[in-house]
C-alpha positions, -999 to +999 in steps of 0.1 A: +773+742-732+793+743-699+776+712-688+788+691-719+825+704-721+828+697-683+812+663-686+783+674-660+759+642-654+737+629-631+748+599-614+722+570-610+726+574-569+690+575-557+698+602-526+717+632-535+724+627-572+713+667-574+742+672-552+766+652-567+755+674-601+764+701-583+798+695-574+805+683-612+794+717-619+810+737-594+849+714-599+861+739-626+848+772-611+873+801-608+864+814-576+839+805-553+822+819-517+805+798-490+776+816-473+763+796-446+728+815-438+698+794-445+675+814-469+651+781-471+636+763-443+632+726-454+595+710-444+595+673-447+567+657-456+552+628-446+558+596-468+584+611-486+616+596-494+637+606-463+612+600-438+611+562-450+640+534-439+668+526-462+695+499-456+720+520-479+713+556-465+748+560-446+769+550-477+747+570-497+755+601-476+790+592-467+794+593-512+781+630-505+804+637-481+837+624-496+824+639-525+820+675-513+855+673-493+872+661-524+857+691-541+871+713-514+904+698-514+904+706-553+901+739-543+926+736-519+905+751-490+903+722-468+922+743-442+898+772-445+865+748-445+869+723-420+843+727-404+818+724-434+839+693-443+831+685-407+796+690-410+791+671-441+805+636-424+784+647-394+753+648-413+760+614-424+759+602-390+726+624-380+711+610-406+720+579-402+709+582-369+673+593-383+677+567-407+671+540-376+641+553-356+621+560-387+588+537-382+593+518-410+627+501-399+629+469-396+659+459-372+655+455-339+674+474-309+707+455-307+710+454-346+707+493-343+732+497-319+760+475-341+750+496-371+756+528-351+785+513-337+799+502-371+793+539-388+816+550-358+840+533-370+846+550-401+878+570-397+862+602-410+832+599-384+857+600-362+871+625-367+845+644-370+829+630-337+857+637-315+872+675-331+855+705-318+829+722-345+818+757-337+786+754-359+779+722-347+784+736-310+754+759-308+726+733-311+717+716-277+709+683-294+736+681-314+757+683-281+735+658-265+742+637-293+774+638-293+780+631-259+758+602-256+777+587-287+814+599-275+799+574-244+791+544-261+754+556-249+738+546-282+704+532-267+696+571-256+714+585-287+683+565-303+659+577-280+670+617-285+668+614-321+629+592-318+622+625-295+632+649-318+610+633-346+579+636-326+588+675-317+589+674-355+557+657-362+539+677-337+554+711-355+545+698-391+506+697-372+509+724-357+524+745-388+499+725-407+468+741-391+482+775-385+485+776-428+446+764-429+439+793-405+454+816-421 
């Protein structure tokens, strides 16, 4: 009943649209509470829809973004959630990032670099890119990240994140044949 007197729907965005039902959902709430502890730990599978190239994934994820901010701005606890507003347009860069090593991409080097150089551009990228981010502090390759990209070092920023994939791969194996042991 909620769901039909609040207008809840699923969009017809093919990455997200759960989240994008969610924050229908959660617009109206009274009162609300962020917890940021993982209770999950996300395996990604092989083949599966975000470990495969898509021209459109930054917009797609930027919509998520702008969408959870406005959200939180409804609220009106931007002020007390910047930094999960910060993270959200940071994961639209990380996984844009992703995004352009996958295997299955089809530009070459240079066109990578002008498409990491035209997401910098966006205003909230930016920001994010260039405001200190406590959660976004404590990883080591997040840092690296950002560094190389503050530098115009977008060659290596590639190379970190093709690394990173292939410390995932060999943990998927690994994880993989632990679980047939077991």
């Amino acid at each position: 009943l909620y769901l039909l007197e609040n207008d809840c729907r699923f969009t017809d965005q093919r990455v997200g649209q759960d989240a994008l039902f969610n924050h229908l959902v959660y617009r109206n709430l009274e009162a609300i509470y962020f917890n940021q502890i993982p209770y999950y730990h996300y395996v990604s599978r092989v083949g599966s829809a975000v470990n495969r190239y898509h021209p459109d994934r930054f917009l797609l994820e930027y919509t998520l973004a702008e969408q959870f901010e406005k959200l939180i701005v409804t609220w009106h606890y931007e002020q007390i959630y910047q930094d999960l507003i910060s993270l959200a347009y940071w994961r639209t860069l990380y996984v844009e990032l992703n995004n352009l090593v996958l295997e299955d991409c089809p530009l070459n080097e240079n066109q990578k670099v002008q498409q990491i150089s035209s997401v910098l551009h966006h205003p909230k990228i930016q920001q994010t890119l260039f405001s200190s981010n406590s959660s976004l502090e404590k990883k080591y390759h997040i840092k690296l990240l950002t560094l190389l990209l503050k530098n115009n070092k977008y060659s290596l920023a590639l190379r970190v994140m093709r690394a990173r994939i292939q410390l995932s791969k060999k943990y998927h194996y690994a994880f993989k044949t632990l679980k047939k042991l077991a």
